[in-house]
N, C-alpha and C positions, 0 to 999 in steps of 0.2 A: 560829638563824634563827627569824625569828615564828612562830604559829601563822596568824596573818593571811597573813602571804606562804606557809607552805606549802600552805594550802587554797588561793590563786588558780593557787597552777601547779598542784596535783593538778586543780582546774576546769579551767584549759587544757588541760592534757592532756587530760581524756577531750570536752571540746570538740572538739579537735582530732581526736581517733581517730572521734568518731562522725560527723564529716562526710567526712574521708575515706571510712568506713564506706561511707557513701551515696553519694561520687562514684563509687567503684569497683563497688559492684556495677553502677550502673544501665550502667556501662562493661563488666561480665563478663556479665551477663544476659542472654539472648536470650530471654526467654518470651514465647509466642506470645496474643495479645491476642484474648480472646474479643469475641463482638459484645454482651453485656449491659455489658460493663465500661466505665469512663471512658477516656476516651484518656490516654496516656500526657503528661506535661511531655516536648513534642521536644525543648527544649535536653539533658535528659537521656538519653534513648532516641532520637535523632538519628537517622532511616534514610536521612540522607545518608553518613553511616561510610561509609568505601571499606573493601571488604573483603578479607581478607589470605588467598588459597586456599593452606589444609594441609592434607596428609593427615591421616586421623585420628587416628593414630599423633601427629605434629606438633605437631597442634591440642591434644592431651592435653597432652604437653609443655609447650606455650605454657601452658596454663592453670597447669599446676603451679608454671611460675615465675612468674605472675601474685598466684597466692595465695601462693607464699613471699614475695613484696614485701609482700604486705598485712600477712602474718604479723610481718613483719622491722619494719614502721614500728608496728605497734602493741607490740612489745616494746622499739622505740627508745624510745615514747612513754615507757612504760613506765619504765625505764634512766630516763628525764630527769625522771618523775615523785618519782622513790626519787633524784633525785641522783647516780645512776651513769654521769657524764658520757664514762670510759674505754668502758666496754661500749655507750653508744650512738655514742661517734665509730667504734669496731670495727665496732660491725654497720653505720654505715652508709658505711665505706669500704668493708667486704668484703662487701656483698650488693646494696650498691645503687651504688656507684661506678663507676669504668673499668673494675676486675676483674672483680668480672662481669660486664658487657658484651661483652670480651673471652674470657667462657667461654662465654656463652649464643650469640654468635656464631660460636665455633668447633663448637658443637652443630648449630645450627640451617643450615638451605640456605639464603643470604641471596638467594637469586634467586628469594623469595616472598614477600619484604619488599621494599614500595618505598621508591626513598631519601628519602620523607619522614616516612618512620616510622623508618628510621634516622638522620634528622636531630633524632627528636624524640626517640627512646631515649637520644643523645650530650645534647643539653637535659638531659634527667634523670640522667644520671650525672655530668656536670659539677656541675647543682644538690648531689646528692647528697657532690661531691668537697669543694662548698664549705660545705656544712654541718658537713662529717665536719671542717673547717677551722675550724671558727668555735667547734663543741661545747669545748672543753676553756680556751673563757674564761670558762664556767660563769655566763655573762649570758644569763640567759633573754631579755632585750629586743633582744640581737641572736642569739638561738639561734633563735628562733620565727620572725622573715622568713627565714631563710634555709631555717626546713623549712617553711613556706607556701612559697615558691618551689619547694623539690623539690615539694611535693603539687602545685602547680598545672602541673609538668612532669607527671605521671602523668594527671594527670587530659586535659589537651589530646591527652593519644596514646589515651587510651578516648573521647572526642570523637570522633575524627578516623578512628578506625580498629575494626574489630571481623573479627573470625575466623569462615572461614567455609571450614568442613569438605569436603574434594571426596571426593568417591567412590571 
């Protein structure tokens, strides 16, 4: 392989990881906005978010599988930057597919999640199903839309939604 083509996918890749980077925090963040500071970009800190009441206990939880997702797509990136197309279709059938879906739901009390944030977690594990499908044709020109599609699955459900701890 060139030296030309392996610099533009190590450039994608960390393209891609540091925007992710940024959708996701401004999606896990909740920092409370002083009166000296500039206002926030609403499309990103949106305080329209419908908010998800968990215990704190819960909400701890929630967060921990929030940053294993993050953890998970930057060592995918990772995997597809080094060419190790096995280990990133693994990690992202088994951490971000149906499987876990189906553990995090068996964890979680689903009657504090409305069904459109579980319409939107199925969005993201499907994307993810069909990424983990696509990795091992080792064409990054169809490996890259199909994980822009998972990121822009994650990122609409931190849009759309944010956690909000009860007492």
């Amino acid at each position: 392989m060139s030296r030309l083509y392996r610099g533009r996918q190590i450039l994608l890749g960390r393209v891609a990881l540091g925007v992710l980077c940024i959708a996701l925090s401004a999606g896990c963040s909740e920092a409370e906005r002083r009166h000296d500071e500039q206002p926030s970009i609403p499309y990103l800190t949106s305080e329209s978010r419908h908010p998800i009441p968990l215990s704190p206990s819960a909400g701890k939880e929630h967060r921990a599988v929030m940053l294993q997702h993050l953890e998970t797509i930057q060592v995918i990136v990772n995997a597809l930057v080094d060419e190790d197309y096995e280990l990133a279709r693994g990690l992202t059938e088994l951490h971000l597919g149906f499987f876990i879906h189906r553990l995090a739901k068996a964890s979680q009390p689903s009657e504090n999640f409305p069904p459109a944030y579980h319409d939107l977690a199925m969005a993201h594990n499907a994307a993810a199903e069909e990424l983990a499908r696509i990795i091992p044709t080792r064409d990054m020109k169809q490996i890259l839309p199909k994980f822009n599609s998972m990121l822009k699955a994650c990122v609409a459900c931190h849009l759309e939604f944010k956690v909000r701890e009860q007492s």
